[in-house]
C-alpha positions in Angstrom: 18.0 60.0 109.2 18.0 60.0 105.5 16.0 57.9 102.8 17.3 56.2 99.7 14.7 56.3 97.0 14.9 55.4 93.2 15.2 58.1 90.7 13.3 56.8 87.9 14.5 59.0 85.1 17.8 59.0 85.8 18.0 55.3 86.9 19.7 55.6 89.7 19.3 56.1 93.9 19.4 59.2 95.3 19.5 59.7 99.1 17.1 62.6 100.5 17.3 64.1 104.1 14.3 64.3 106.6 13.7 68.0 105.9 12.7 66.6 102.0 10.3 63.6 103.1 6.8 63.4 104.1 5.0 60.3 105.0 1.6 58.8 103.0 -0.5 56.2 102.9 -2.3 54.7 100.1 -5.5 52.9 100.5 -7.2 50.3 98.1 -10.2 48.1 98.1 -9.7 44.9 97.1 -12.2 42.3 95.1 -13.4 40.7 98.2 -14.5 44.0 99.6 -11.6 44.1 102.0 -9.6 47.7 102.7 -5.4 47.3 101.8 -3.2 50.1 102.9 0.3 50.9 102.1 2.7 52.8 103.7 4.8 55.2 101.8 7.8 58.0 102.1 7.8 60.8 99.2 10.6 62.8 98.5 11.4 65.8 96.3 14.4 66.0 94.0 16.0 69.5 93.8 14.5 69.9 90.2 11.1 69.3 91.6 10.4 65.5 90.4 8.4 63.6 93.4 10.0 60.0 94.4 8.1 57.5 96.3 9.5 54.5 98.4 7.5 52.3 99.9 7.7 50.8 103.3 6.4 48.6 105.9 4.2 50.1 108.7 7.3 49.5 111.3 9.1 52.0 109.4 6.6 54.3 108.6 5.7 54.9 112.3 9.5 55.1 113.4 10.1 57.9 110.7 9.6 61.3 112.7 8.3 63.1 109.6 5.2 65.1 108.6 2.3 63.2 107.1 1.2 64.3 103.5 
């Protein structure tokens, strides 16, 4: 399965293949005190830029790739 991320720079999507994603997740706490997280896929472009997309928690755990 393949990802289609955002190159930012270039301003335009590129598509990436498993073997270049990794999965993250991003946690925050919020004013109230309460913990947010956010699910994310990071990519590398062949010059070596990183690209983040992210994605809903559905997603994230369907995606057989290594987490970061």
């Amino acid at each position: 399965m393949s990802v289609e991320f955002y190159d930012v720079k270039n301003r335009q999507k590129v598509t990436l293949q498993d073997d270049q994603i990794t999965k993250t997740s991003y946690t925050s706490t919020t004013k109230n005190g309460s913990e947010r997280t956010r699910y994310a896929f990071r990519g590398k472009l062949p010059d070596g830029r990183n690209v983040t997309k992210f994605c809903s928690k559905s997603d994230w755990d369907a995606m057989n790739v290594p987490v970061e």
